[in-house]
N, C-alpha and C positions, 0 to 999 in steps of 0.2 A: 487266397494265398495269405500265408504269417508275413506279418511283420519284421524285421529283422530286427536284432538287439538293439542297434543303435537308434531305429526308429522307440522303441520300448522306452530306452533311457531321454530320450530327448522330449519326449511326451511326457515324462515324469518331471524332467526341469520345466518346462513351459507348464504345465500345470501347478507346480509349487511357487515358479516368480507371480504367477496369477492370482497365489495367495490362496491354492488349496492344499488341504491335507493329502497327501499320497503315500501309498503304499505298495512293493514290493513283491509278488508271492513267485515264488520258485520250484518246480519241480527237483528235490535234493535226494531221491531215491524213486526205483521201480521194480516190480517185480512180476513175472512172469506176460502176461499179455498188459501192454499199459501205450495207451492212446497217445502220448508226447513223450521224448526222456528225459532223462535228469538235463538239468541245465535249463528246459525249457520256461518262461518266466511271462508275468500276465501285470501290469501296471494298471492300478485303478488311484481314482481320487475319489474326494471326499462327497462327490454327489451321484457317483456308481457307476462311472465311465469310465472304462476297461480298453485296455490294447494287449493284445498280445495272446496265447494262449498255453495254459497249460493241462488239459485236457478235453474238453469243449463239452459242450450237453450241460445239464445239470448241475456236474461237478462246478464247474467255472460259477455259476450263480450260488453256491453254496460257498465258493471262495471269494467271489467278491462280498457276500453277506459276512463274511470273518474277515478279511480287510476293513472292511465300515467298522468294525468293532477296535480291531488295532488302531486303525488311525484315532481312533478318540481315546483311546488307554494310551499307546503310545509301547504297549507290553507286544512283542510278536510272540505267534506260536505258530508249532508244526499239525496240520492237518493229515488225515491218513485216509485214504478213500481206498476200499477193495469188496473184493465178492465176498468174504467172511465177514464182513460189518454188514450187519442188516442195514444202516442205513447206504451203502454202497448202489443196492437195487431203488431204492429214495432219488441217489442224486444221478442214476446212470450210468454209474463205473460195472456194468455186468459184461466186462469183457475176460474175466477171469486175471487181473491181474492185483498190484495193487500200487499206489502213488503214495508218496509223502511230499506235502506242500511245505515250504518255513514260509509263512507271512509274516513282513515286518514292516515299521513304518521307516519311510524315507524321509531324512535330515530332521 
């Protein structure tokens, strides 16, 4: 079973008072078959422990590997996972749909 938001966010404060980097990433678009919808949101910190999900398999480990990356830039960006990206069949998205992630860092 998911977590609920508010577990998401409260795991994001208690991670950050502990004095880790955390970050953000959000399901902000989907299209045609897609495993979570929009809105759906994944909290990771800065040593790769994740709550939440927003597409699960692969995907999710290829966004917590771009999360690691925001939180030390500090720069968010949009990920795009679908069956017309080659790497889509890489991270598991072959449900014929396609996600867009915004990863960003938090505070």
């Amino acid at each position: 079973m998911l977590n609920r938001d508010e577990d998401i966010l409260q795991a994001a404060e208690t991670w950050q008072k502990a004095g880790h980097g955390v970050a953000l990433a959000t399901v902000v678009d989907t299209w045609g078959s897609a495993p979570r919808p929009a809105g759906s949101s994944l909290v990771i910190n800065d040593e790769g422990t994740f709550l939440g999900s927003v597409s699960g398999g692969c995907v999710e480990g290829a966004v917590v590997t771009e999360a690691l990356d925001v939180i030390a830039s500090g720069q968010p960006r949009i990920l795009e996972f679908g069956v017309a990206d080659e790497t889509a069949w890489n991270v598991g998205l072959s449900c014929g749909g396609t996600i867009r992630v915004f990863v960003e860092k938090v505070g």
